[in-house]
N, C-alpha and C positions, 0 to 999 in steps of 0.2 A: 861722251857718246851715250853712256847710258841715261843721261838727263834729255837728252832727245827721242829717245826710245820710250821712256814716262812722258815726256809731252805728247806722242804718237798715242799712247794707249790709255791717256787722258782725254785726249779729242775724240777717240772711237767711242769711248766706254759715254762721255756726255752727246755723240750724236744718237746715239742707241736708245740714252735717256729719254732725248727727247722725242726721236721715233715714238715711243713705249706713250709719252704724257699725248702726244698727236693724237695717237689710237684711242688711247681709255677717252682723250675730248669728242672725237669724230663717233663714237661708240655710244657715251652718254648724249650727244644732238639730237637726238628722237626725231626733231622737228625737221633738221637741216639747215636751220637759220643760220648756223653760226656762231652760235650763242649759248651762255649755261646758265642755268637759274640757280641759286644757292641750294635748292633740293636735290639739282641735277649732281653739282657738284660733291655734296654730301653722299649718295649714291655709289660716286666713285672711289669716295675716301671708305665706304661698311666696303664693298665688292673688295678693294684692297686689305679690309682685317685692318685697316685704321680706324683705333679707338678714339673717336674724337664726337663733340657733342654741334648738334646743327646749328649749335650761337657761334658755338668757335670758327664754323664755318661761315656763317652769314660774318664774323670780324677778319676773315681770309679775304673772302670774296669783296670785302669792301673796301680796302686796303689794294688790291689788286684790281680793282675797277678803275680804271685810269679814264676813261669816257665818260665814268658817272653813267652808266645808264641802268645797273644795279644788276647787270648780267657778266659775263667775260666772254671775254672772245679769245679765240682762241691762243693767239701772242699771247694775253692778258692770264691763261692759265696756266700756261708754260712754265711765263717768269714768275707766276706766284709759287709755281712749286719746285724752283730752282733754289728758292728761300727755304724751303722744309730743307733741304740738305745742304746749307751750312753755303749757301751762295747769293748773294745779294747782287743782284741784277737788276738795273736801273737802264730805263727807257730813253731813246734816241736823244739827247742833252736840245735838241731841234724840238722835239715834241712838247717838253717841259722844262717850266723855268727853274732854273739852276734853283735858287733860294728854297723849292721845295722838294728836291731831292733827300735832303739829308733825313728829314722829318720822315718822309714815305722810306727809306731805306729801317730807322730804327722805327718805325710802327709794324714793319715787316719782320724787324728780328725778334721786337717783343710779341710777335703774336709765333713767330716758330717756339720762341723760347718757352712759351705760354703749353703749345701743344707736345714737346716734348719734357717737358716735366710733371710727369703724370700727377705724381702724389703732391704737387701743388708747395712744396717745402722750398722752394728759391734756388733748387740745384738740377741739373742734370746727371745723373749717373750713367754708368754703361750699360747696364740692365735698359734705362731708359732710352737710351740713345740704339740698341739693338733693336728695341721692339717697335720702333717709327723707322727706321734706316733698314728699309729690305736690302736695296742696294750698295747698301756698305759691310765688309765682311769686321769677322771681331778685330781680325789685324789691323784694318784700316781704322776702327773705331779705338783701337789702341793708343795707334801712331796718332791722334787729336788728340787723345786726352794726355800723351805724353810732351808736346806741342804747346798745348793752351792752358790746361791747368798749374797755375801759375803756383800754388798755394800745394800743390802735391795731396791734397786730399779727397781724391779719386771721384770726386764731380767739378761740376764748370758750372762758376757762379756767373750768374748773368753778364757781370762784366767779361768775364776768360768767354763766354758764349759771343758775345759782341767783338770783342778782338777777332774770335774767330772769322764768325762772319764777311768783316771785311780785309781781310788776307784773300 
């Protein structure tokens, strides 16, 4: 019973999510095309107190450009940022062919992994994982790291990050 009641408030809390990513894209649209520029996007990550530098966004935005047109749209920003929190979200298996799934899935995880390891040392810690993760409290940033670090020494090395990922 209670494993259906965490599926329930596992679907509210990710429809909420995405409510919230609709708003900030439909917000930063200035123009109403549609569409985000990589400046647009970077806009949205300072407004959120995300520390992150406008290259590492322009290597978000282009990893998440599935059209190639060097913009996102809105679907396209969604699931790029379904990837910052530890969820790899691959696009209608119709739209794209299989054999490049896998590659767009780890260029996705290496560039979360990229923006959550601040001090650039090959690990995530909790510290780090708190200050990118509004939406995750310390408990639930606990229960991962008690989950995926394999090695028990209280960060997640890109592999234990990668397992996660795709769970």
């Amino acid at each position: 019973m209670s494993a259906i009641v965490l599926f329930n408030q596992q679907k509210i809390r990710d429809r909420h999510k995405r409510e919230a990513l609709i708003e900030a894209f439909r917000k930063a649209d200035k123009n109403g095309d549609g569409r985000l520029t990589v400046d647009d996007v970077y806009g949205i990550y300072m407004s959120h107190g995300v520390d992150v530098t406008r290259e590492e966004v322009q290597k978000i935005v282009e990893a998440a450009d599935k059209d190639g047109t060097g913009l996102l749209t809105e679907k396209e920003f969604v699931d790029s940022q379904k990837t910052g929190e530890g969820v790899t979200v691959m696009e209608d298996p119709k739209s794209q062919d299989d054999r490049q799934q896998p590659k767009d899935a780890g260029k996705q995880a290496e560039l979360a992994f990229k923006l959550y390891d601040k001090d650039k040392d090959g690990y995530i810690t909790k510290s780090e994982m708190e200050k990118l993760s509004k939406n995750l409290s310390k408990e639930q940033i606990e229960k991962v790291f008690a989950r995926f670090d394999a090695d028990g020494d209280g960060r997640l090395s890109y592999a234990e990050f990668r397992k996660m990922m795709n769970k």
